[in-house]
Structures are given as C-alpha cells and as structure tokens.
TORKOL-4160 file (C-alpha; in steps of 0.2 Angstrom, whole numbers, padded with zeros to 4 digits, m for minus):
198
<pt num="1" X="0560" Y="0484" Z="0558"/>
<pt num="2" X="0546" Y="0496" Z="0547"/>
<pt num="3" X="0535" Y="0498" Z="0563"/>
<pt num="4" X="0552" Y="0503" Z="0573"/>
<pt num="5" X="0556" Y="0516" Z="0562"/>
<pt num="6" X="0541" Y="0522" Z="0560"/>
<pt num="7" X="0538" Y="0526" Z="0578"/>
<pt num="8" X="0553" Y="0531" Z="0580"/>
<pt num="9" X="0550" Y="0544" Z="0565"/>
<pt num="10" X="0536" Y="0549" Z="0578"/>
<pt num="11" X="0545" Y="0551" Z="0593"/>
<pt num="12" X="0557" Y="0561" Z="0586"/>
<pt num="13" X="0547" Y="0571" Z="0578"/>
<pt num="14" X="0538" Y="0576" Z="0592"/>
<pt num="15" X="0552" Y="0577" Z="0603"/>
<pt num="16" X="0563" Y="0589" Z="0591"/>
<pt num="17" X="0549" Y="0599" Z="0586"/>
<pt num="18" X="0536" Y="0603" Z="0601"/>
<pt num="19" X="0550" Y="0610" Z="0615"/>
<pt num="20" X="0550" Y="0625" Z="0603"/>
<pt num="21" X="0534" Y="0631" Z="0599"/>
<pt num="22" X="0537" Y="0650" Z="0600"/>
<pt num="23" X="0554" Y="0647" Z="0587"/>
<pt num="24" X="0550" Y="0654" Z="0568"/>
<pt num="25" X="0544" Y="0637" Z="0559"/>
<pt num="26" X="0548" Y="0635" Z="0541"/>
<pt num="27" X="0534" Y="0624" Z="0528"/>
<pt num="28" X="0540" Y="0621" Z="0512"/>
<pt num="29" X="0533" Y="0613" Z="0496"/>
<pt num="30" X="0545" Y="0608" Z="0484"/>
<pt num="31" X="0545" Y="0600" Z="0465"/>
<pt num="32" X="0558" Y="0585" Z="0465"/>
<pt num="33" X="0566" Y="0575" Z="0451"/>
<pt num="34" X="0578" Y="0560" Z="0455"/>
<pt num="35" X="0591" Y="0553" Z="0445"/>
<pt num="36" X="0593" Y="0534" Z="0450"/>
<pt num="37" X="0609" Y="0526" Z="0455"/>
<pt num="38" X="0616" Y="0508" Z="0463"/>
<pt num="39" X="0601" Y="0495" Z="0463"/>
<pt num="40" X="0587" Y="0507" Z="0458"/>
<pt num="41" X="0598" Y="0512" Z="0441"/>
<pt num="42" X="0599" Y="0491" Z="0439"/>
<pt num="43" X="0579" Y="0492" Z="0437"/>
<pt num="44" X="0573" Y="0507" Z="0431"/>
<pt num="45" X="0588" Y="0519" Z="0422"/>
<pt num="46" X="0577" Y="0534" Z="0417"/>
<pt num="47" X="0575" Y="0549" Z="0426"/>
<pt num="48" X="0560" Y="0553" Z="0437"/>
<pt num="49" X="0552" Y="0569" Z="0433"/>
<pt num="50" X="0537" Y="0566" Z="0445"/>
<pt num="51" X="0541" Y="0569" Z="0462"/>
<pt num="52" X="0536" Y="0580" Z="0477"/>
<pt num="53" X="0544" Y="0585" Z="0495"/>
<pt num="54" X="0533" Y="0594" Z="0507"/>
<pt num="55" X="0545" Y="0599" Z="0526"/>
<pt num="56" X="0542" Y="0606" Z="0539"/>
<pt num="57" X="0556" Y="0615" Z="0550"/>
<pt num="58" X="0557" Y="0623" Z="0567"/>
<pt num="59" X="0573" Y="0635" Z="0572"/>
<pt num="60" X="0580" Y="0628" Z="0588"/>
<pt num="61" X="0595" Y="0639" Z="0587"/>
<pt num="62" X="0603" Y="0653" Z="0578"/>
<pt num="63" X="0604" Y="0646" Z="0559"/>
<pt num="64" X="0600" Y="0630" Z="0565"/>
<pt num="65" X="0584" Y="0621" Z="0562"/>
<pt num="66" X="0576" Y="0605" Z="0562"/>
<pt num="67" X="0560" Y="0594" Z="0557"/>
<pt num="68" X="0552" Y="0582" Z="0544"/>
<pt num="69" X="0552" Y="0579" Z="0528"/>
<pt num="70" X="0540" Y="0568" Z="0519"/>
<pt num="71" X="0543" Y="0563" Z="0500"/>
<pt num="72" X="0536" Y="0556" Z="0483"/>
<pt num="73" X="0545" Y="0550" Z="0468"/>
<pt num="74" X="0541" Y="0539" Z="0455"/>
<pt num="75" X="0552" Y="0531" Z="0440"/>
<pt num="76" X="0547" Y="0524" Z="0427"/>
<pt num="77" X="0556" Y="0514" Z="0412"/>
<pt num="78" X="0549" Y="0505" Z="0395"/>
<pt num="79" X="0560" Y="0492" Z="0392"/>
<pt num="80" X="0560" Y="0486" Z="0372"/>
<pt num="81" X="0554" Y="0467" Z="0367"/>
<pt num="82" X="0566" Y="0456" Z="0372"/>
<pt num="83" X="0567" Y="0440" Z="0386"/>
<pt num="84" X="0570" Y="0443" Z="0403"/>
<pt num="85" X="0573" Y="0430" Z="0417"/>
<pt num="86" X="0566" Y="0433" Z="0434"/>
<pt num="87" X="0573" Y="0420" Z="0448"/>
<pt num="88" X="0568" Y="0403" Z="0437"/>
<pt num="89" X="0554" Y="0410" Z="0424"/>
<pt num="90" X="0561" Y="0419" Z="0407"/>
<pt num="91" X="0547" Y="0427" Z="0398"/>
<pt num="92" X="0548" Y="0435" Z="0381"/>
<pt num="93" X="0541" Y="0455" Z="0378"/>
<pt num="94" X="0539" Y="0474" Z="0384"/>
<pt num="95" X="0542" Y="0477" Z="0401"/>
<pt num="96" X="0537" Y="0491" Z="0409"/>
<pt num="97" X="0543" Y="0496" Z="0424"/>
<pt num="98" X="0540" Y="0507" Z="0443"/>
<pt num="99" X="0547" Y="0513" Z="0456"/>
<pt num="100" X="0538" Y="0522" Z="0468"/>
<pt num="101" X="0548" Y="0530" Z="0483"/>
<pt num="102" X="0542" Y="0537" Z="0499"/>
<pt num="103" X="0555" Y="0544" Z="0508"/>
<pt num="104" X="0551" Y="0548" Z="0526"/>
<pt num="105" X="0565" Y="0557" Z="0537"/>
<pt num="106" X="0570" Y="0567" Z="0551"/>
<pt num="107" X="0580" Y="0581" Z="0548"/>
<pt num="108" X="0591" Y="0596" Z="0556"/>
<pt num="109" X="0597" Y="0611" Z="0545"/>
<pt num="110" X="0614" Y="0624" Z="0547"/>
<pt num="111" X="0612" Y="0641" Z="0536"/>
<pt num="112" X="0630" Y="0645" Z="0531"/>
<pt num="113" X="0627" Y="0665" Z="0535"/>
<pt num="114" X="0613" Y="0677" Z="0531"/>
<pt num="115" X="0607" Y="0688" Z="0519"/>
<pt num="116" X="0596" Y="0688" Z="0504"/>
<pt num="117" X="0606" Y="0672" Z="0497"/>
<pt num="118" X="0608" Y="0658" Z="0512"/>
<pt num="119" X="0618" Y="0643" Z="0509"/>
<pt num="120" X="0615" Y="0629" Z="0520"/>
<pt num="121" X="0619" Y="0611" Z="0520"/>
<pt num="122" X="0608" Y="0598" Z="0530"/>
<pt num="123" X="0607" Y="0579" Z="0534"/>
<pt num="124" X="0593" Y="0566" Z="0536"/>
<pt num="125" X="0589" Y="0551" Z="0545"/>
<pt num="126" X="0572" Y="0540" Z="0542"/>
<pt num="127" X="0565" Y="0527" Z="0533"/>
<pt num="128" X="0560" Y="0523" Z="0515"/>
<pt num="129" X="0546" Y="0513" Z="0508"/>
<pt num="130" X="0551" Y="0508" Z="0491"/>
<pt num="131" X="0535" Y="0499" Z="0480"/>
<pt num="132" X="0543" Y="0490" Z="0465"/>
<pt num="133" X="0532" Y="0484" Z="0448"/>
<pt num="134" X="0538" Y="0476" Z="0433"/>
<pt num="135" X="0523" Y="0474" Z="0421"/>
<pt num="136" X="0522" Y="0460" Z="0406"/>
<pt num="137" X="0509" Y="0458" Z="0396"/>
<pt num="138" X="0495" Y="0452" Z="0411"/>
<pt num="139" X="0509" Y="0448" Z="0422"/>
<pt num="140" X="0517" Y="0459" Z="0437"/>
<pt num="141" X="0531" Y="0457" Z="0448"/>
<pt num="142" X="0528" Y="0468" Z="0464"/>
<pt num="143" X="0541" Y="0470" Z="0478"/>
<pt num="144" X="0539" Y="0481" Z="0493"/>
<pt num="145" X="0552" Y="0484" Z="0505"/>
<pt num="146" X="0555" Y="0496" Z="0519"/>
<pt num="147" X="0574" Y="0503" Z="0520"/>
<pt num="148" X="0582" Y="0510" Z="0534"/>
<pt num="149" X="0586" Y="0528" Z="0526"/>
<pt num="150" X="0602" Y="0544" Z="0528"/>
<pt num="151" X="0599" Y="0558" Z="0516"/>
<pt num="152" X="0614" Y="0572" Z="0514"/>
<pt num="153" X="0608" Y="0587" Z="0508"/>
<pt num="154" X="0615" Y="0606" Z="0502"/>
<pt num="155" X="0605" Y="0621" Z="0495"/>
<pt num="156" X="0603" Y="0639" Z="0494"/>
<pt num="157" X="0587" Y="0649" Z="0501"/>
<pt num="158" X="0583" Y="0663" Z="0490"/>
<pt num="159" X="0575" Y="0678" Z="0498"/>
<pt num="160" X="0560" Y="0684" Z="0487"/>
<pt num="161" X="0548" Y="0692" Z="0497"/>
<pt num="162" X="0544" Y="0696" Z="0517"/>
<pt num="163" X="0541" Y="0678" Z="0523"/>
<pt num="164" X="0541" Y="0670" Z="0508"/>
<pt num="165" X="0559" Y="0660" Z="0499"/>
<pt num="166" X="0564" Y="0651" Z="0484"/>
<pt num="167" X="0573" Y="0634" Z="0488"/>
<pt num="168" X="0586" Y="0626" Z="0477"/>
<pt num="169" X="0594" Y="0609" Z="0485"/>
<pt num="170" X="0601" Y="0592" Z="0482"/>
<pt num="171" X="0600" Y="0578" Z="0492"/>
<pt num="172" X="0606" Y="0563" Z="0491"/>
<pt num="173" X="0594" Y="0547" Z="0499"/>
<pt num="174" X="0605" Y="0532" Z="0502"/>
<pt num="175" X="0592" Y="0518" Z="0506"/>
<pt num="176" X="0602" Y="0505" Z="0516"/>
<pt num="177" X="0603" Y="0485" Z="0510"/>
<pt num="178" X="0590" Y="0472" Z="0520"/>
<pt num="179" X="0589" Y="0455" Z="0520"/>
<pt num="180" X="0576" Y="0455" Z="0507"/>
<pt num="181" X="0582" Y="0470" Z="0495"/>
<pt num="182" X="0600" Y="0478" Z="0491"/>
<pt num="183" X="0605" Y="0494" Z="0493"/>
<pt num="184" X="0601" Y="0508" Z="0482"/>
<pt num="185" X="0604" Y="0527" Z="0479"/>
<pt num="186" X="0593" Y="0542" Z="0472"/>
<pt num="187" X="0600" Y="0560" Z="0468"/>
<pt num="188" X="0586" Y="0573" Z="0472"/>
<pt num="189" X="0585" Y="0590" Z="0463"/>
<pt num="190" X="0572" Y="0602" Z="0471"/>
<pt num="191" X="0565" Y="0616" Z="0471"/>
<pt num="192" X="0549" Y="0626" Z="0479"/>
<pt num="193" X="0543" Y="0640" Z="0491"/>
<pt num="194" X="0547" Y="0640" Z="0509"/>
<pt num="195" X="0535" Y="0650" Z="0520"/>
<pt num="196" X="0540" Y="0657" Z="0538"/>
<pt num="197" X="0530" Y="0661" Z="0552"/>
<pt num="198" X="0532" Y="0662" Z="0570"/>
C-alpha cells in the first residue's frame, strides 16, 4: 500500500502539473501548528508548534489551481511518573512521547473571487507517514505506519506586494485507519508567503 501511494503521488503529480507549463505557478512556504485529535490526541494531547508546509501550485483554469503539498509536523508530550501498560509489559516512570507526521498530498484549489483579499477553499488526497516514539528511561516504543490520507482545506490569500501574498489556512488531515494503526485526525493552522511567477 506505501509504495502504491507513493507512485501514484508521482504520477499525478506529473500528470496535473506538466500539461501546463506556461500557467502562472504559485510556491509557497508556510509555518504550521497542529492541534491533535481522534488517535493522535490518545498518544500525545499537546499542541505541536513545530511544523512546516512547502506547496507548490500550477493555475489550470481561471481561479482554479492544482499541485503538491509536502509537510512536517512534530508533537510531542511529557507524560508525569506514573505506570503505563503496553500490550503485556507495565513499566513504572516518565514518558516521553513523538509524533512525527509527514503529510504528503496532491491537491487542487478554488479562489472564491479576486481582489487584494481572496478567499479559497481546497482539498487533498495523498498519503501520510506517521513515525510514533514513546521513550522510558533506556526503553522506546517506535511504530511507523503509512496512512492513506484526505486533507480539507479553507484560507484567505492576502495581497502584499506585486507577486508576493500572505497565506492564512486551515486544513484538516484525516489519516485513514489500517490494519496495523487506527485512524487519527490533525487540525493545521498556517501561515506563510506564497510567491508567483509565470
């Protein structure tokens, strides 16, 4: 299942983005912090203040666009001293836990008008590669598991200079359960400098 998505990451990558080389592309670079919920909120209930988004967007139509976008989060969460049961083993300390998510989609875009304010809403399908550590003392649990991924997103482009915007968005990444892992949620908030060009 990783190595399907991934290629097919690829494919359509290539396919959305080269028929339209002469369209006015959009690169934006974005600081990111996700709020966990469902399964990730189970392991690790802080707020992640480290992330980054980098996309990259071609027009394909009037107000319409599509591409990638490629992400980094990580969460992290001291738990007190205490005993905490893993599958048969209950061992007795502070934990410290990760996540570290790595979002990886392709994605299409609708501007809701124009002007130097731009509303748009968006939506994103693709995988996620979601590296799990609890630490104990010398001991660590690590999981890693790839999740088939569809991400919702709404934001407003700000106009601040020629060729240059300010982006604000949220986007929701819904990581889908697998045999090995459930399901889990992350609420992105963003915001970064999206540069055009033709």
């Amino acid at each position: 299942m990783k190595k399907t998505l991934i290629i097919a990451l690829m494919l359509a990558s290539g396919v959305l983005i080269s028929p339209f080389v002469s369209a006015q592309s959009f690169t934006s670079v974005q600081y990111t912090m996700g709020i966990p919920t469902g399964g990730l909120k189970e392991h690790v209930d802080k707020i992640s203040w480290r992330g980054f988004t980098f996309e990259y967007q071609r027009e394909v139509a009037p107000s319409v666009s599509v591409g990638v976008n490629f992400a980094w989060s990580t969460f992290y969460e001291r738990k007190d001293y205490d005993s905490y049961t893993n599958n048969n083993a209950t061992l007795t300390g502070v934990q410290y836990r990760y996540d570290n998510l790595f979002p990886m989609l392709v994605n299409g875009q609708y501007k809701l008008g124009t002007g130097t304010v731009v509303p748009y809403v968006g939506l994103g399908i693709g995988t996620m590669y979601d590296l799990r550590n609890t630490d104990m003392g010398t001991w660590t649990i690590e999981e890693n598991n790839w999740h088939f991924l569809m991400s919702p997103e709404a934001g407003f482009l700000f106009d601040i200079a020629p060729g240059t915007s300010l982006k604000l968005n949220a986007k929701y990444d819904y990581a889908f359960k697998i045999k090995e892992a459930d399901a889990f949620g992350n609420l992105n908030i963003s915001f970064g400098f999206v540069f055009n060009s033709w």
